[in-house]
C-alpha positions as CSV (number, residue, x, y, z in Angstrom):
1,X,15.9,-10.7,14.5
2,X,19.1,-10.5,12.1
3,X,21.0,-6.8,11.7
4,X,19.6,-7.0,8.3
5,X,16.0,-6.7,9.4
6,X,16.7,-4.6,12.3
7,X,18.2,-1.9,9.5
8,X,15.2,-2.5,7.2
9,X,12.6,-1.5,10.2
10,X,14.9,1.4,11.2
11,X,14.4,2.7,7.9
12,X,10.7,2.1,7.9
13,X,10.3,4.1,11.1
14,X,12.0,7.3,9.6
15,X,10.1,6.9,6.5
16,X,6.8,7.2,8.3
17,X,7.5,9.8,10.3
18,X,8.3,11.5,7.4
19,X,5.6,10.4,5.2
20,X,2.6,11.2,7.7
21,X,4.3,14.2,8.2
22,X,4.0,15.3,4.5
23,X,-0.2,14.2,4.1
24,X,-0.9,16.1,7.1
25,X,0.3,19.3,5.4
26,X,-1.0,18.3,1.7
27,X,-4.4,17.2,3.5
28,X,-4.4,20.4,6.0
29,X,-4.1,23.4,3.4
30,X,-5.6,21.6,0.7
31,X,-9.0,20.9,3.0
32,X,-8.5,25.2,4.1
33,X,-8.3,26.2,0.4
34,X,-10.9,23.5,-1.2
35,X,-8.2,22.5,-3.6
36,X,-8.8,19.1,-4.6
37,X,-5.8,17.9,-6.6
38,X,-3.7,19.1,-3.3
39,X,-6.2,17.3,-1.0
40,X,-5.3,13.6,-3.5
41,X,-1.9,14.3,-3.3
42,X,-1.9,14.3,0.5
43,X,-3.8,11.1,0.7
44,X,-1.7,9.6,-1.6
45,X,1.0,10.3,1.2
46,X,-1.3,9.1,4.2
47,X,-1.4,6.0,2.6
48,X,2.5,6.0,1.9
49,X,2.7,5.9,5.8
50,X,-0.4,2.8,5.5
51,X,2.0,1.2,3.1
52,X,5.1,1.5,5.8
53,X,3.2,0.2,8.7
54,X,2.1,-3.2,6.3
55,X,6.0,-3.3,5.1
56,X,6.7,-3.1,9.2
57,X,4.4,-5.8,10.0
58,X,5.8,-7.8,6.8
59,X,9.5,-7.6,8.3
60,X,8.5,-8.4,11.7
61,X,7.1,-11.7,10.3
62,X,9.8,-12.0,7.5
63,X,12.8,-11.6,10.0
64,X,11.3,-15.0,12.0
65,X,14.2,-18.4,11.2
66,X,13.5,-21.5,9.3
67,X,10.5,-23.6,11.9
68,X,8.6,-26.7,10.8
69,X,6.2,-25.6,8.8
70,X,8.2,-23.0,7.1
71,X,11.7,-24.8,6.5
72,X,12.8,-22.1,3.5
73,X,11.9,-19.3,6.1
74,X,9.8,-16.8,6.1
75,X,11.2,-14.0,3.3
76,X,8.6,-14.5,0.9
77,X,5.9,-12.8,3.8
78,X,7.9,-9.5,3.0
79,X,6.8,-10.0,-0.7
80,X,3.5,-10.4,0.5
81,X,3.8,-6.9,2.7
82,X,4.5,-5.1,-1.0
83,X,1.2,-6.7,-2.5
84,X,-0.8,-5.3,0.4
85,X,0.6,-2.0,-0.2
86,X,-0.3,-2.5,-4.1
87,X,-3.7,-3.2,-3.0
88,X,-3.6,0.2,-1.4
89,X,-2.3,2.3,-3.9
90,X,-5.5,0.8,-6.2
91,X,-8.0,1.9,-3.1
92,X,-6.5,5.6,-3.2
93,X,-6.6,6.1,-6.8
94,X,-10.2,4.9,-6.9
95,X,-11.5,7.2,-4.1
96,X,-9.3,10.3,-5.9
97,X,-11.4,9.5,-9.5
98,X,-14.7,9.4,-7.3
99,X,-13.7,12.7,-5.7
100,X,-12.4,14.2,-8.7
101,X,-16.1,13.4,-10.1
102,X,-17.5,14.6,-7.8
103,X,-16.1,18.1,-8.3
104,X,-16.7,18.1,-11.7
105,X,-20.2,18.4,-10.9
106,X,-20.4,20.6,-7.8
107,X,-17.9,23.0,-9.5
108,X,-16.6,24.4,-6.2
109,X,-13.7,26.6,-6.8
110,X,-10.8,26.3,-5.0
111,X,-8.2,29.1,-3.9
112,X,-4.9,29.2,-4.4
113,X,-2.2,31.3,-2.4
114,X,1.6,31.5,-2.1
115,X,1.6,29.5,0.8
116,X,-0.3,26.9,-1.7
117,X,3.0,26.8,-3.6
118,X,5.4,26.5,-0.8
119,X,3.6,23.5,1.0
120,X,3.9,21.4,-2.6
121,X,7.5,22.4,-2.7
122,X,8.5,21.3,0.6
123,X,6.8,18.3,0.3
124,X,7.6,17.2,-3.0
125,X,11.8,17.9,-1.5
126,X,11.4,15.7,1.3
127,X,9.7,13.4,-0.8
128,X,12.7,13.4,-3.0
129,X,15.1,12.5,0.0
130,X,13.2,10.0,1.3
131,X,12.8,8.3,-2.2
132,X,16.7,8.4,-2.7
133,X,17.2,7.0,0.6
134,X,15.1,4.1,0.3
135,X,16.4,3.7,-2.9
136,X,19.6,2.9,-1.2
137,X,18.8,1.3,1.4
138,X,16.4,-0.6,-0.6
139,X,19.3,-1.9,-2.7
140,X,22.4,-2.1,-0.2
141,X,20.0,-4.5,2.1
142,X,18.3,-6.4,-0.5
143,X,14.9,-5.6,0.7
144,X,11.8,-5.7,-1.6
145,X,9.5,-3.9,0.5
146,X,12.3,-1.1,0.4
147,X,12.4,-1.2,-3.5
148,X,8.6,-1.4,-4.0
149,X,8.4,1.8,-1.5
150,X,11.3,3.7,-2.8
151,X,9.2,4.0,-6.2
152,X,5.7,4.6,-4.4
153,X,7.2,7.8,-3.2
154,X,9.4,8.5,-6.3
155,X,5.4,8.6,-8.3
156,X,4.6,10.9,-5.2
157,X,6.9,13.7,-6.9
158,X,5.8,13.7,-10.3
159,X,2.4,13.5,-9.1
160,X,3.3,16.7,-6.9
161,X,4.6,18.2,-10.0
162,X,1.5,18.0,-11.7
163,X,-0.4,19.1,-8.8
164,X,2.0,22.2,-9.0
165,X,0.9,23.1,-12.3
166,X,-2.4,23.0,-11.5
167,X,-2.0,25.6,-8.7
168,X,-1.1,27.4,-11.4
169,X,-3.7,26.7,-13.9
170,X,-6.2,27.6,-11.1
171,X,-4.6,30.7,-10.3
172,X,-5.2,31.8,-14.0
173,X,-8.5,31.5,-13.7
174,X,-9.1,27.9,-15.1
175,X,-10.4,26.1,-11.8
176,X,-11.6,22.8,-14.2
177,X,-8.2,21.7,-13.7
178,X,-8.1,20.8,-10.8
179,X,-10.4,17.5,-11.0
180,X,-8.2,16.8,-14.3
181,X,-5.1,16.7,-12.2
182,X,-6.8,14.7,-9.4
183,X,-7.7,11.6,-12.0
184,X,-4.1,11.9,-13.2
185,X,-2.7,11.6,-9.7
186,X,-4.9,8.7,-9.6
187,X,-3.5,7.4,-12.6
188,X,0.1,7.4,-11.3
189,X,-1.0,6.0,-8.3
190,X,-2.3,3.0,-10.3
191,X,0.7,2.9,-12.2
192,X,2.8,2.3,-9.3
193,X,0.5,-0.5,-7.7
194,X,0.7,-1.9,-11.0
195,X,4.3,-2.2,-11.1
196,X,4.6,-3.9,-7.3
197,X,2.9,-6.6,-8.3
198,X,4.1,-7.6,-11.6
199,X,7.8,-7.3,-9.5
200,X,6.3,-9.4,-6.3
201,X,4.2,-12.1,-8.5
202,X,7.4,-13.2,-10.3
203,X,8.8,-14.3,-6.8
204,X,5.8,-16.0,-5.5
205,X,6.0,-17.9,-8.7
206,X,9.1,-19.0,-8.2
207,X,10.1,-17.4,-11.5
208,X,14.2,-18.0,-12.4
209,X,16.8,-15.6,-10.8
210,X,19.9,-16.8,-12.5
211,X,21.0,-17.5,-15.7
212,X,21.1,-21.6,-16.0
213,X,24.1,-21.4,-18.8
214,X,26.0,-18.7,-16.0
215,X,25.6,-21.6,-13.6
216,X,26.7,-24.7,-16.0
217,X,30.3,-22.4,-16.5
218,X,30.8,-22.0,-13.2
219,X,29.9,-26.0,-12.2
220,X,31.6,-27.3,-14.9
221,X,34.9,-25.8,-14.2
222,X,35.2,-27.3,-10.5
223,X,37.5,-30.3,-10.9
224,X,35.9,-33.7,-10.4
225,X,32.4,-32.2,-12.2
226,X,31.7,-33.6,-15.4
227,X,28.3,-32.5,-16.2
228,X,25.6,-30.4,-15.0
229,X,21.7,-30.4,-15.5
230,X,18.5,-29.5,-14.1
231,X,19.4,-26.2,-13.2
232,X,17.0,-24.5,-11.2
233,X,17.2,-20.5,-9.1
234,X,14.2,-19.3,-7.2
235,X,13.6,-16.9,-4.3
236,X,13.5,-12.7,-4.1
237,X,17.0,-10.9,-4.7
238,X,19.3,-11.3,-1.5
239,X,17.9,-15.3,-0.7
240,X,17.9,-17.6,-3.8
241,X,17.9,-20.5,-3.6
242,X,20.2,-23.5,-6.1
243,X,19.3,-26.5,-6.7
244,X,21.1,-28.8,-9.4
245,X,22.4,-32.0,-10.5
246,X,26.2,-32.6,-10.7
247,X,27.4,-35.8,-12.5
248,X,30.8,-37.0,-11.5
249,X,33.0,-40.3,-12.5
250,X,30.5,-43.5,-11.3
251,X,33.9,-44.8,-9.6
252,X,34.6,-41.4,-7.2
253,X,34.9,-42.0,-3.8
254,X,31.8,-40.9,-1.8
255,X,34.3,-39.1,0.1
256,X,35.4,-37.3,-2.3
257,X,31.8,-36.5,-3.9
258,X,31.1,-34.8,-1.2
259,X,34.1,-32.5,-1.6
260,X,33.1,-31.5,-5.0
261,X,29.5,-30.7,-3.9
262,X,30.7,-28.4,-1.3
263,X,33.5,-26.9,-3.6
264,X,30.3,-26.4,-6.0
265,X,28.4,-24.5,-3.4
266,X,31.2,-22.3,-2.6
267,X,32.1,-21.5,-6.2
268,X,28.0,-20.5,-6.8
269,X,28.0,-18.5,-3.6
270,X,31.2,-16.3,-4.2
271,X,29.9,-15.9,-8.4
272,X,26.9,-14.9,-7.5
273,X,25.8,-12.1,-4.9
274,X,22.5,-13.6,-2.7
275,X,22.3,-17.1,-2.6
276,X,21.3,-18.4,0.3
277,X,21.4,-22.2,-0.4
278,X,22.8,-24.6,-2.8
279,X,21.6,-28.3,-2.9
280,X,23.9,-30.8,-5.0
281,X,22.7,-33.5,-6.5
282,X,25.7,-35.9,-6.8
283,X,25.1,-38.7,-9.4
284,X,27.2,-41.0,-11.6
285,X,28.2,-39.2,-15.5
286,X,25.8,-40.3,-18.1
287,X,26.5,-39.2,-21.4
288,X,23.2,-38.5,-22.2
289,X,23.1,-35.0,-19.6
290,X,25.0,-32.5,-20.0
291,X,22.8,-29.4,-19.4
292,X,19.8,-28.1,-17.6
């Protein structure tokens, strides 16, 4: 296993910890003072630390080289660890609605106290560090299951937020909002999952990465090139992978083909952060390609 993985895991490990700590004390005191919204919040969180044992699974598969039947790698299996933990953001905000219904016929009041207020704002700061620090991380090693779990727990603060409120609400004397809160919690939750998969599809689709016309600039001022079409980027952010068509003069040496192709590949990989391969297709100039 690469340092980059090994970093990415690290980080997973501290955000769990973390993470189960937080439902255990949203779950506890919510479950001692019958307050729902409190209660959804904290299993919002249990399933944070879910989500970080599917991204550790997913990196543990994702860090394995290039074999036989996997020549590209295995990268895209940590996309597939942040559509899992989609999936289990959409199972959490359907069992918060079906609670928060549940309440609204019951009609059991829940109590609030001061210690109420100081569990939501101790979780809702470490939520706020381990967000930011995922964040990072998420970014500085490229890692989509990072990313995708750096915003799960960003929505865990405004969903604390709104949980906050409502401890206040109830304290007023209007217990009904409590349910209310819980569907919105579920909402966010949704939200998020949402998101992660919109972000994932796009790389299991091979959508584009880089700009085609970027590429054709950068090609096409490398001596020896003289055109540049079928321009094509794919992969998640951190391993993209090139692959294009370079036309150069029907009468250049092989020998010297080969240079330009590899000049190509370092001109593509020092413009552009990430790529992880560049194939060149050398073929003779035709005047009818000149692009894409």
């Amino acid at each position: 296993m690469d340092s980059r993985f090994r970093k990415i895991q690290r980080v997973m490990w501290y955000v769990l910890f973390l993470n189960l700590a937080v439902a255990v004390a949203k779950i506890a005191y919510g479950m001692w003072t019958n307050v729902l919204s409190m209660q959804s919040d904290g299993y919002h969180s249990l399933f944070d630390g879910v989500s970080n044992i599917i991204g550790l699974i997913g990196i543990q598969i994702a860090s394995k080289p290039p074999d036989k039947e996997h020549p590209y790698g295995h990268r895209k299996f940590e996309t597939l660890a942040a559509i899992f933990i989609a999936f289990i953001l959409g199972v959490v905000a359907f069992e918060i609605v079906r609670s928060a219904l549940e309440r609204f016929g019951n009609g059991n009041n829940p109590e609030v106290t001061t210690i109420s207020f100081l569990v939501m704002l101790g979780t809702m700061f470490v939520n706020y560090t381990v967000s930011t620090y995922e964040k990072k991380k998420g970014t500085e090693l490229q890692s989509e299951v990072l990313l995708a779990d750096s915003a799960h727990t960003r929505s865990d603060i405004y969903v604390s937020i709104s949980v906050l409120l409502g401890l206040i609400a109830i304290k007023a004397g209007y217990a009904i909002v409590d349910p209310i809160i819980a569907i919105f919690v579920a909402i966010v939750v949704l939200h998020a999952g949402i998101e992660i998969i919109f972000s994932s599809a796009s790389i299991l689709c091979d959508e584009s990465r880089i700009d085609p016309e970027k590429i054709f600039s950068i090609v096409c001022g490398v001596e020896g090139v003289q055109g540049c079409h079928n321009i094509r980027t794919r992969g998640p952010e951190g391993n993209v992978y090139v692959d294009l068509h370079v036309e150069v003069d029907p009468s250049m040496p092989t020998y010297k083909s080969h240079t330009v192709a590899h000049i190509v590949q370092y001109r593509l990989k020092e413009a552009f952060e990430g790529i992880e391969e560049v194939l060149v297709h050398i073929e003779p100039a035709d005047n009818n390609h000149n692009y894409k």
